[in-house]
NUVO-468172 format. One record per residue: residue in one letter; x, y, z of N, C-alpha, C in turn. Coordinates in steps of 0.001 Angstrom, whole numbers, plus 500000, padded with zeros to 6 digits. Last residue first. Layout:
aXYZXYZXYZ...
! end
This chain:
x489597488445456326488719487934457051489927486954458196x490906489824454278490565488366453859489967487687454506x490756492185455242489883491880454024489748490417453582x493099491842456575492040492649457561490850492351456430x495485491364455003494906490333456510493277490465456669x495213494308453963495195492630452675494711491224453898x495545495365455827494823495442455476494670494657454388x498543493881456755497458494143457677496307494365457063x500234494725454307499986493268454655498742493179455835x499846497668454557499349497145453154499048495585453145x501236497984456951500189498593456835498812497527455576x503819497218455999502920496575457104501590496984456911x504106498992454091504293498053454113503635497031454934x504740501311455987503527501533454435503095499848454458x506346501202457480505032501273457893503808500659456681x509070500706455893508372499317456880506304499758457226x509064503915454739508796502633453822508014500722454785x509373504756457125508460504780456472507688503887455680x512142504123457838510569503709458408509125503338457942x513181504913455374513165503284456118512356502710457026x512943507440455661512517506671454247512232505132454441x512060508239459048513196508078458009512432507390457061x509566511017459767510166509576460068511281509415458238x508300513254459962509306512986460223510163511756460334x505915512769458582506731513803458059507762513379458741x504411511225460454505176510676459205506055511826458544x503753510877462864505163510666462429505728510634461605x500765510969462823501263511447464141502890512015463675x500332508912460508499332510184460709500542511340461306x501803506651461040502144507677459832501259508745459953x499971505978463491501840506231463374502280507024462365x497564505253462631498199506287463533499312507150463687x498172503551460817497687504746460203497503505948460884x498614501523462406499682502116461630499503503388460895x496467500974464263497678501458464688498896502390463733x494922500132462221494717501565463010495922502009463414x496304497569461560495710498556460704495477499678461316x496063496478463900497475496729463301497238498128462177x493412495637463917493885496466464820495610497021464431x492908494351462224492322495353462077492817496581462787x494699491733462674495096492902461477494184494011461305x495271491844465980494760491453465290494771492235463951x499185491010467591497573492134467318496860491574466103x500915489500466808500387489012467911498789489834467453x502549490592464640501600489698464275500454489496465658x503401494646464914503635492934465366502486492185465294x503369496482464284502995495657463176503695494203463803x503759498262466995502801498226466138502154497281464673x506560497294467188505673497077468355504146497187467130x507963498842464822507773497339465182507477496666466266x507373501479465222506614500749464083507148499052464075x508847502764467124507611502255467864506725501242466232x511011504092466197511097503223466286510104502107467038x509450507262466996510081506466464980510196504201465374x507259506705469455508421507326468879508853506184467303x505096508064471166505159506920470464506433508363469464x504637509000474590504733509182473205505252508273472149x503706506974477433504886507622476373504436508374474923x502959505432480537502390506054479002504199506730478789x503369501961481567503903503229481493503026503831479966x502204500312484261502224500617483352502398501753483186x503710497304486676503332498860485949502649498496484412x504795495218489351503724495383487727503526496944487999x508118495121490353506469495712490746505606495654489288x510312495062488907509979494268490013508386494154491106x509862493560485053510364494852486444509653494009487442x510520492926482037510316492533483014510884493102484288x510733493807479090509484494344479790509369493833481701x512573492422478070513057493803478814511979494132479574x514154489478477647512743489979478536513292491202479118x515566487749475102515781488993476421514403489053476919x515688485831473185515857485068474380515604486660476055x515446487367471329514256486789471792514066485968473153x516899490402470330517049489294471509515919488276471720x515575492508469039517010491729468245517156490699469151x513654492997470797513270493130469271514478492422468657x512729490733473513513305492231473210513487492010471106x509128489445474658510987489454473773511402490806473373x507183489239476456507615489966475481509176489747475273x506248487871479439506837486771478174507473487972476837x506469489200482657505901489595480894506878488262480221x506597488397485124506744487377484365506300487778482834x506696491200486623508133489884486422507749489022485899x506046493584484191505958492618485574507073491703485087x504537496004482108505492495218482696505227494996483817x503473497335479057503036496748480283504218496202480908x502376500780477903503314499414477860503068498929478983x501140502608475201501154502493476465501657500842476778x502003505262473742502136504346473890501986504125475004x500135508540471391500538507432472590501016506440472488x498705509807469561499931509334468991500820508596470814x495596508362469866495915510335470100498218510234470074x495522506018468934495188506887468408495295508603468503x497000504864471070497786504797469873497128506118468986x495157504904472933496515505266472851497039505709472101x493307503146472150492755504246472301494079505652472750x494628500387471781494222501430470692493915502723471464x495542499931474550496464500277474150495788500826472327x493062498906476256493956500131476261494558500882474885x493197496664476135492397496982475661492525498255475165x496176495451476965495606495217475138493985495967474738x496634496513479669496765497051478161496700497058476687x494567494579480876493743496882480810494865496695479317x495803492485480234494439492612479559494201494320479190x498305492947482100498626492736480443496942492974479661x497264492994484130498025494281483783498351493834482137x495765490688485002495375491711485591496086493371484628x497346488084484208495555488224484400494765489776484520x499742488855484568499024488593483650497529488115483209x499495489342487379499821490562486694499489489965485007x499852487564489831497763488362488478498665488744487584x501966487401490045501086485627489642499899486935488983x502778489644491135503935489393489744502846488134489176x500017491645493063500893489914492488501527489908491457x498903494455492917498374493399492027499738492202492184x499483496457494728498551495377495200498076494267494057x501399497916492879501998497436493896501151496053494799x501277499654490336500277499354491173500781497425491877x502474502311489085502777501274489986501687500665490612x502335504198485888502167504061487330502291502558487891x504693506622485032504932505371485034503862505077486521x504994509165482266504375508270483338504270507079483607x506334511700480408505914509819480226505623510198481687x507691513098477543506964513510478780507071512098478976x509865513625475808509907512730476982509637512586478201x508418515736473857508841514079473538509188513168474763x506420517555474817507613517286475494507718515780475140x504549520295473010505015518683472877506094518298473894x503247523059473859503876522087473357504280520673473879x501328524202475708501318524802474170502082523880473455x500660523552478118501568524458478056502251524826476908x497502522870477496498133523442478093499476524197478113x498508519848476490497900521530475373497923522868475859x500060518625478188500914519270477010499841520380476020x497641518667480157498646518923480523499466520146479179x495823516574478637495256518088478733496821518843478953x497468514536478208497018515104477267496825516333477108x497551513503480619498873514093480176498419514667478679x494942513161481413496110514245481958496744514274481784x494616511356479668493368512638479372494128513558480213x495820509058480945496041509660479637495019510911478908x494800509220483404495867509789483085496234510138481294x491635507523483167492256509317483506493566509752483202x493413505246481759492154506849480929492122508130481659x494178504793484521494580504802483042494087505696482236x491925504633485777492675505463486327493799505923484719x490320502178484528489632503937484995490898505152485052x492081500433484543491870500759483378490964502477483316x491885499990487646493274500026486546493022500764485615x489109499306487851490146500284488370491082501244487421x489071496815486225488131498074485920488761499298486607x490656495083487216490869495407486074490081496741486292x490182494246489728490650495304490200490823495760488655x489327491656489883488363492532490081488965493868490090x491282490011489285490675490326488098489478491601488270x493110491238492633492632490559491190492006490789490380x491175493373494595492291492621494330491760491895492940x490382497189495039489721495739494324491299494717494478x491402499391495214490684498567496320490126497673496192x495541500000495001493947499632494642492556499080495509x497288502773495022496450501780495864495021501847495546x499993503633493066498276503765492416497547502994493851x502280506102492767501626504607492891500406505104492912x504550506999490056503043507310490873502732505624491603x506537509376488262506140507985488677505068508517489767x507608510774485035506950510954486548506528509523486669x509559512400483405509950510940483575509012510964485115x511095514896482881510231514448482260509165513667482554x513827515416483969512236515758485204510881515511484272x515786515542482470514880516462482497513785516643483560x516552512954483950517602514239483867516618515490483417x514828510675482535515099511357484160515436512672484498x515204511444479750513950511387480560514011511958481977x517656510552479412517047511869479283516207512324480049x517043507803480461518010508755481321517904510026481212x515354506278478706514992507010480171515694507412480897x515617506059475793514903507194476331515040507999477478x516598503604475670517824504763474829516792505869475533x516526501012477476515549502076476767517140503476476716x519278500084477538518224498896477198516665499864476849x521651501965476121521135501563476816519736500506476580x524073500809473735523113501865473850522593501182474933x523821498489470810524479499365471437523527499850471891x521980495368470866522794496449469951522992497216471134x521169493084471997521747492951470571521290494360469898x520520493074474960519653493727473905520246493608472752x522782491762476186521592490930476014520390491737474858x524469493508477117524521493015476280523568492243475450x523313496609477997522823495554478211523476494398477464x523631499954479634523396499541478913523175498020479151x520535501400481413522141501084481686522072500281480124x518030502312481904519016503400481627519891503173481452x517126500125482889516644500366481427517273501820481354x518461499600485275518106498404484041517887499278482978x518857502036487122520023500484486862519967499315486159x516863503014486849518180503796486039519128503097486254x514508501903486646514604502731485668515972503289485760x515093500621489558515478499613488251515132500511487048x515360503202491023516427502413491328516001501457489671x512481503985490517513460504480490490514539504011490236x511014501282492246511266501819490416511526502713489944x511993502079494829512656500685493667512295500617492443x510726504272495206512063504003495237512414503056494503x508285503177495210508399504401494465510072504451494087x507704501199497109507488501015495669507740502441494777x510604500798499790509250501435499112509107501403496996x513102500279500446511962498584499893510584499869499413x514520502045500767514774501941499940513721501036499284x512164504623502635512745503941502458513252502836501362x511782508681501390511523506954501296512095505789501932x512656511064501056513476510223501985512834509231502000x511913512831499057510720512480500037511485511765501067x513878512663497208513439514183497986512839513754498931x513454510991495323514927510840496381514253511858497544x510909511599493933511543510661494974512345510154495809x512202513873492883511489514411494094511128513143494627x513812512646491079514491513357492245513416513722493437x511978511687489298513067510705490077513592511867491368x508949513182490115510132513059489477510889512203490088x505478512076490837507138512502491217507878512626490030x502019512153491488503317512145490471504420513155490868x499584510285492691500831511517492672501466511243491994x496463509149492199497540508695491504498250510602491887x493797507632493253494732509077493409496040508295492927x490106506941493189491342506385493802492136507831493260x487304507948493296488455508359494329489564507793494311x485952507351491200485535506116492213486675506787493007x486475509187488551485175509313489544485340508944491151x490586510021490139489221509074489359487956509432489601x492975512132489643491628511381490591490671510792490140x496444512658489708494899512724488993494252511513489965x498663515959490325497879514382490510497064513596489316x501233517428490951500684516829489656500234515407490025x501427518126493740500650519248492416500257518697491290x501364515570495264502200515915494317501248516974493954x501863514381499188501442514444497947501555515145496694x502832512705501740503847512962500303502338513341498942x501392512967504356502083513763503514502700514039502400x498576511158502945498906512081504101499914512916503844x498762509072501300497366509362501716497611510043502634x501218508209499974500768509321499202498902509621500038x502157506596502217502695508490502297501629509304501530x500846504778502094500311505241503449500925506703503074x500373502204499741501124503773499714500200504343501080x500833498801500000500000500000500000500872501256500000
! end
Protein backbone atom coordinates (compact mmCIF):
# COMPACT_ATOMS: atom_id res chain seq x y z
CA UNK A 1 0.00 0.00 0.00
CA UNK A 2 1.12 3.77 -0.29
CA UNK A 3 0.31 5.24 3.45
CA UNK A 4 2.70 8.49 2.30
CA UNK A 5 0.77 9.32 -0.80
CA UNK A 6 -2.63 9.36 1.72
CA UNK A 7 -1.09 12.08 4.10
CA UNK A 8 2.08 13.76 3.51
CA UNK A 9 3.85 12.96 0.30
CA UNK A 10 1.44 14.44 -2.05
CA UNK A 11 2.20 15.92 -5.68
CA UNK A 12 0.65 19.25 -7.58
CA UNK A 13 0.68 16.83 -10.34
CA UNK A 14 -2.12 14.38 -9.49
CA UNK A 15 -5.10 12.72 -11.01
CA UNK A 16 -8.37 11.38 -9.41
CA UNK A 17 -10.78 9.07 -10.64
CA UNK A 18 -14.83 9.31 -10.46
CA UNK A 19 -14.47 6.12 -7.79
CA UNK A 20 -11.54 8.36 -5.67
CA UNK A 21 -8.66 6.39 -6.20
CA UNK A 22 -5.27 9.08 -6.59
CA UNK A 23 -2.46 8.69 -8.50
CA UNK A 24 0.83 11.52 -7.33
CA UNK A 25 3.32 12.15 -9.53
CA UNK A 26 7.14 12.50 -8.78
CA UNK A 27 10.13 13.06 -10.52
CA UNK A 28 13.07 10.70 -9.92
CA UNK A 29 14.49 13.36 -7.75
CA UNK A 30 11.49 14.41 -5.91
CA UNK A 31 11.54 10.66 -5.03
CA UNK A 32 14.93 10.84 -3.62
CA UNK A 33 13.44 14.18 -2.01
CA UNK A 34 10.72 12.48 0.04
CA UNK A 35 13.48 10.22 1.99
CA UNK A 36 11.52 6.95 1.30
CA UNK A 37 12.74 3.94 2.46
CA UNK A 38 14.77 1.94 -0.06
CA UNK A 39 11.96 -1.42 -0.11
CA UNK A 40 9.25 1.44 -0.89
CA UNK A 41 7.49 1.02 -4.33
CA UNK A 42 8.40 4.40 -5.54
CA UNK A 43 12.06 4.00 -4.76
CA UNK A 44 12.66 0.68 -6.33
CA UNK A 45 11.27 1.82 -9.58
CA UNK A 46 13.46 4.48 -9.51
CA UNK A 47 16.43 2.41 -8.67
CA UNK A 48 15.48 -0.39 -11.75
CA UNK A 49 14.60 2.73 -14.33
CA UNK A 50 18.18 3.80 -13.96
CA UNK A 51 20.02 0.48 -13.14
CA UNK A 52 18.11 -1.60 -15.96
CA UNK A 53 16.64 0.37 -18.57
CA UNK A 54 19.02 3.40 -18.37
CA UNK A 55 22.14 1.08 -18.31
CA UNK A 56 23.40 -0.46 -21.09
CA UNK A 57 22.82 -4.45 -21.79
CA UNK A 58 24.52 -6.98 -23.72
CA UNK A 59 21.59 -9.07 -23.99
CA UNK A 60 19.65 -6.27 -26.10
CA UNK A 61 21.75 -7.05 -29.43
CA UNK A 62 22.79 -3.55 -30.05
CA UNK A 63 24.48 -0.64 -28.56
CA UNK A 64 23.11 1.87 -26.15
CA UNK A 65 21.14 1.56 -23.18
CA UNK A 66 18.22 -1.10 -22.80
CA UNK A 67 15.55 2.08 -23.23
CA UNK A 68 17.82 4.76 -25.17
CA UNK A 69 14.90 7.19 -23.67
CA UNK A 70 14.99 7.01 -19.83
CA UNK A 71 18.01 8.76 -18.68
CA UNK A 72 17.05 11.87 -20.72
CA UNK A 73 13.95 11.39 -19.44
CA UNK A 74 15.10 11.36 -15.84
CA UNK A 75 17.60 14.24 -16.13
CA UNK A 76 14.88 16.46 -17.50
CA UNK A 77 12.24 15.76 -14.80
CA UNK A 78 10.23 14.45 -17.74
CA UNK A 79 9.95 10.94 -16.43
CA UNK A 80 6.95 10.95 -13.45
CA UNK A 81 6.14 7.98 -11.32
CA UNK A 82 3.04 7.31 -9.13
CA UNK A 83 1.63 4.61 -7.11
CA UNK A 84 -1.72 3.77 -7.58
CA UNK A 85 -3.55 1.78 -4.14
CA UNK A 86 -6.05 -0.37 -5.36
CA UNK A 87 -9.32 -1.43 -3.68
CA UNK A 88 -10.28 -4.26 -5.68
CA UNK A 89 -7.71 -7.38 -5.67
CA UNK A 90 -7.37 -9.44 -8.81
CA UNK A 91 -9.32 -9.67 -11.90
CA UNK A 92 -11.64 -7.47 -9.92
CA UNK A 93 -9.35 -4.70 -9.80
CA UNK A 94 -9.13 -4.59 -13.93
CA UNK A 95 -11.87 -1.93 -14.08
CA UNK A 96 -9.85 0.28 -11.63
CA UNK A 97 -6.73 0.03 -13.45
CA UNK A 98 -8.13 0.76 -16.62
CA UNK A 99 -10.37 3.94 -15.00
CA UNK A 100 -7.33 5.46 -13.67
CA UNK A 101 -5.42 4.80 -16.96
CA UNK A 102 -7.85 6.85 -19.07
CA UNK A 103 -7.74 9.32 -16.49
CA UNK A 104 -4.13 9.79 -16.92
CA UNK A 105 -3.96 9.66 -20.36
CA UNK A 106 -6.63 12.64 -20.63
CA UNK A 107 -3.89 14.24 -18.04
CA UNK A 108 -1.13 14.09 -19.82
CA UNK A 109 -2.98 15.10 -22.73
CA UNK A 110 -4.74 18.09 -21.27
CA UNK A 111 -1.35 18.92 -19.48
CA UNK A 112 0.91 19.27 -22.99
CA UNK A 113 -2.10 21.53 -24.63
CA UNK A 114 -1.87 23.44 -21.91
CA UNK A 115 1.57 24.46 -21.94
CA UNK A 116 1.32 24.80 -25.83
CA UNK A 117 3.88 22.09 -26.64
CA UNK A 118 5.02 18.68 -27.12
CA UNK A 119 7.61 17.29 -24.51
CA UNK A 120 8.84 14.08 -26.46
CA UNK A 121 9.91 12.73 -23.02
CA UNK A 122 6.96 13.51 -21.22
CA UNK A 123 5.91 9.82 -19.77
CA UNK A 124 4.37 8.27 -16.66
CA UNK A 125 4.93 5.37 -14.97
CA UNK A 126 2.17 4.06 -12.67
CA UNK A 127 2.78 1.27 -10.01
CA UNK A 128 0.28 -0.65 -8.83
CA UNK A 129 2.00 -2.56 -6.10
CA UNK A 130 -1.45 -4.62 -4.80
CA UNK A 131 -1.63 -6.60 -7.97
CA UNK A 132 0.89 -10.09 -7.51
CA UNK A 133 3.94 -10.61 -10.26
CA UNK A 134 1.09 -14.37 -10.36
CA UNK A 135 -2.24 -11.64 -11.52
CA UNK A 136 -0.18 -9.44 -13.31
CA UNK A 137 -0.98 -11.41 -16.35
CA UNK A 138 -4.45 -11.78 -15.60
CA UNK A 139 -4.62 -8.29 -14.41
CA UNK A 140 -1.98 -5.72 -16.22
CA UNK A 141 -1.37 -7.26 -19.56
CA UNK A 142 -5.56 -7.39 -20.44
CA UNK A 143 -6.26 -3.12 -19.19
CA UNK A 144 -3.23 -2.95 -21.84
CA UNK A 145 -4.39 -4.78 -24.86
CA UNK A 146 -7.60 -3.02 -24.34
CA UNK A 147 -6.04 0.13 -23.74
CA UNK A 148 -3.54 0.28 -25.85
CA UNK A 149 -5.78 1.43 -29.31
CA UNK A 150 -7.24 4.25 -27.70
CA UNK A 151 -3.49 5.27 -27.15
CA UNK A 152 -2.21 4.80 -30.13
CA UNK A 153 -4.81 6.89 -31.59
CA UNK A 154 -4.09 10.34 -29.90
CA UNK A 155 -0.07 9.33 -31.01
CA UNK A 156 0.54 7.43 -27.41
CA UNK A 157 2.14 4.35 -26.11
CA UNK A 158 1.15 2.49 -23.54
CA UNK A 159 3.31 -0.59 -22.14
CA UNK A 160 3.04 -3.25 -19.72
CA UNK A 161 5.49 -4.78 -17.30
CA UNK A 162 5.96 -7.38 -14.43
CA UNK A 163 8.13 -10.12 -13.58
CA UNK A 164 6.74 -12.62 -15.63
CA UNK A 165 5.90 -10.40 -19.11
CA UNK A 166 6.84 -13.23 -21.83
CA UNK A 167 7.62 -10.03 -24.52
CA UNK A 168 10.99 -10.55 -26.23
CA UNK A 169 13.31 -7.77 -26.79
CA UNK A 170 13.27 -6.87 -30.73
CA UNK A 171 17.01 -8.27 -31.76
CA UNK A 172 17.05 -10.71 -28.49
CA UNK A 173 14.26 -13.21 -28.21
CA UNK A 174 15.86 -14.93 -25.62
CA UNK A 175 15.78 -11.01 -23.58
CA UNK A 176 12.74 -10.02 -21.46
CA UNK A 177 13.06 -6.20 -21.19
CA UNK A 178 9.48 -5.66 -20.21
CA UNK A 179 10.32 -7.47 -16.99
CA UNK A 180 10.36 -5.15 -13.56
CA UNK A 181 9.98 -5.73 -9.99
CA UNK A 182 6.47 -4.29 -9.25
CA UNK A 183 3.72 -4.62 -12.27
CA UNK A 184 3.33 -1.14 -14.05
CA UNK A 185 2.22 0.62 -16.65
CA UNK A 186 3.90 3.23 -18.51
CA UNK A 187 2.39 6.05 -21.00
CA UNK A 188 4.89 7.62 -23.63
CA UNK A 189 4.73 9.18 -26.80
CA UNK A 190 5.16 6.92 -29.54
CA UNK A 191 8.42 7.33 -31.12
CA UNK A 192 10.08 6.47 -35.02
CA UNK A 193 11.10 3.22 -33.71
CA UNK A 194 7.61 2.26 -32.14
CA UNK A 195 6.61 0.75 -35.92
CA UNK A 196 7.77 -2.66 -34.82
CA UNK A 197 5.67 -2.92 -31.64
CA UNK A 198 2.80 -1.77 -33.86
CA UNK A 199 3.00 -4.34 -36.82
CA UNK A 200 3.64 -7.07 -34.63
CA UNK A 201 1.60 -10.30 -35.72
CA UNK A 202 0.39 -10.99 -32.09
CA UNK A 203 -2.43 -7.87 -32.68
CA UNK A 204 -5.24 -8.55 -34.71
CA UNK A 205 -4.90 -7.10 -38.52
CA UNK A 206 -7.68 -4.65 -37.92
CA UNK A 207 -6.12 -3.53 -35.18
CA UNK A 208 -2.52 -3.27 -36.70
CA UNK A 209 -4.29 -1.44 -39.30
CA UNK A 210 -5.28 1.56 -36.99
CA UNK A 211 -2.32 1.46 -35.31
CA UNK A 212 -0.32 2.12 -38.37
CA UNK A 213 -2.31 4.75 -39.80
CA UNK A 214 -1.80 6.29 -36.47
CA UNK A 215 1.84 6.23 -36.63
CA UNK A 216 2.14 7.68 -40.17
CA UNK A 217 -0.67 10.18 -39.29
CA UNK A 218 1.26 11.45 -35.86
CA UNK A 219 5.16 10.67 -37.57
CA UNK A 220 5.18 10.68 -40.80
CA UNK A 221 6.73 13.80 -41.94
CA UNK A 222 9.31 12.99 -39.78
CA UNK A 223 10.17 9.58 -39.93
CA UNK A 224 13.20 8.08 -41.99
CA UNK A 225 12.52 6.67 -45.75
CA UNK A 226 13.17 3.28 -43.88
CA UNK A 227 10.57 3.71 -41.59
CA UNK A 228 8.46 4.78 -43.53
CA UNK A 229 8.80 2.63 -46.18
CA UNK A 230 8.37 -0.68 -43.12
CA UNK A 231 5.03 1.27 -42.11
CA UNK A 232 3.53 1.53 -45.56
CA UNK A 233 4.29 -1.95 -45.89
CA UNK A 234 2.92 -3.43 -42.90
CA UNK A 235 0.19 -1.41 -43.17
CA UNK A 236 -0.65 -2.86 -46.85
CA UNK A 237 -0.01 -6.73 -45.35
CA UNK A 238 -2.54 -5.86 -42.32
CA UNK A 239 -5.18 -4.56 -44.52
CA UNK A 240 -4.80 -7.37 -47.32
CA UNK A 241 -5.09 -9.67 -43.49
CA UNK A 242 -7.96 -7.35 -42.44
CA UNK A 243 -10.12 -8.12 -45.98
CA UNK A 244 -9.43 -11.63 -46.14
CA UNK A 245 -11.28 -12.07 -42.95
Amino acid sequence: MYPEAETAHRSIDFVVTESGLRADFFTGDEVRALGLDASHELVRIVDWCESFLGKPSGLVGRSGNVCPFVPEAMMRGSLKFAVVALSKRGVEAVAEIEAMIDACREHFLRRETVDGKIDIFGSMVLIFPDVTNEEAPLVIDPSQRELKPSFVREGLMLGEFHAFSPTPGLRNKSFRPLRSPIPLLAIRHMVESDVDFLMAPNDPAPTRVKSLKAYLRFLGPSLSLASQSKAKEALRVAEAEALAG
